[in-house]
KOLKOL-205748 format. One record per residue (C-alpha): residue number from 0; x, y, z. Coordinates in steps of 0.2 Angstrom, whole numbers. Last residue first. Example, Ala and Ser with C-alpha at 12.3 -4.5 7.8 and 13.67 -1.06 7.14 Angstrom:
BEGIN
+------+-------+-------+-------+
| resi |     u |     v |     w |
+------+-------+-------+-------+
|    1 |    68 |    -5 |    36 |
|    0 |    62 |   -22 |    39 |
+------+-------+-------+-------+
***
This chain:
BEGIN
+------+-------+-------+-------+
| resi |     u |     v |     w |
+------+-------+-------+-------+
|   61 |   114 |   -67 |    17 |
|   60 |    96 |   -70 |    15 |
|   59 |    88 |   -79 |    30 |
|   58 |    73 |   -65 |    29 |
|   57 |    70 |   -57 |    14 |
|   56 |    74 |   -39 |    13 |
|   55 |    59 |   -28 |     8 |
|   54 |    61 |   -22 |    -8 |
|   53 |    45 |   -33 |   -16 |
|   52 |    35 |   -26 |     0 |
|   51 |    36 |   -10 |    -6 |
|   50 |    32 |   -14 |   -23 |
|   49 |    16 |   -24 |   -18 |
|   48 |    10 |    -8 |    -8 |
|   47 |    12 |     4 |   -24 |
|   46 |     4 |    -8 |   -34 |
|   45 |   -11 |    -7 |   -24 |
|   44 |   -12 |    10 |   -27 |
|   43 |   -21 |    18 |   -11 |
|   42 |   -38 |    25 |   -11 |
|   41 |   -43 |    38 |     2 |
|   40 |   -60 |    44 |     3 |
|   39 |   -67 |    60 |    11 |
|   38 |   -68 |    68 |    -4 |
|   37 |   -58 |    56 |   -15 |
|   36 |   -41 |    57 |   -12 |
|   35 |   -27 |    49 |   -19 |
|   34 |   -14 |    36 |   -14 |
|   33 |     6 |    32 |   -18 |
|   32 |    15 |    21 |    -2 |
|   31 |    31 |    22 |     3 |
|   30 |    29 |    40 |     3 |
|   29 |    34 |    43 |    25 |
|   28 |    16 |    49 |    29 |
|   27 |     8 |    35 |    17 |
|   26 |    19 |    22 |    26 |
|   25 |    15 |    28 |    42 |
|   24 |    -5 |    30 |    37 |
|   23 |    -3 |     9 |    34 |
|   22 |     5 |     7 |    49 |
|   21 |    -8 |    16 |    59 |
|   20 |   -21 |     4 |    49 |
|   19 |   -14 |    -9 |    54 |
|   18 |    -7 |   -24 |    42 |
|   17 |    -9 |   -39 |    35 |
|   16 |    -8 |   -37 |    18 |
|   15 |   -25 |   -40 |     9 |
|   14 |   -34 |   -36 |    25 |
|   13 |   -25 |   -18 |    30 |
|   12 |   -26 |   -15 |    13 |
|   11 |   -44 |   -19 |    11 |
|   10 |   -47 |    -7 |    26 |
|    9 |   -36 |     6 |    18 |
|    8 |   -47 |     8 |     4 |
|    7 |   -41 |    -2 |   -14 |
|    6 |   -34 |     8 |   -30 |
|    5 |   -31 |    -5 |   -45 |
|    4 |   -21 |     5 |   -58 |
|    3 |   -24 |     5 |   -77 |
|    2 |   -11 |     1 |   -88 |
|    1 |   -17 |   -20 |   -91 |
|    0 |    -3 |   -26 |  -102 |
+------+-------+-------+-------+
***
């Protein structure tokens, strides 16, 4: 099992998910999402994103 995390900008996010970028900065301001800082850079754990949206409810569900 691969232990290292993937860490993607909050463009790609933005890209890979389908959402804004003030979204994205919500979730990060609320800790739903986990990121670090490079300098100037910030790199959001991409497994952090996918686990969020795996607790979302699912539509139709009863």
């Amino acid at each position: 099992m691969n232990n290292h995390n993937r860490y993607a900008s909050i463009k790609k996010i933005g890209e890979d998910f389908g959402m804004s970028r003030s979204t994205i900065y919500r979730a990060l301001h609320a800790g739903r999402f986990k990121a670090v800082k490079c300098g100037r850079l910030t790199r959001i754990c991409v497994a952090s994103v996918e686990q969020y949206f795996a607790s979302l409810p699912v539509m139709g569900a009863a």
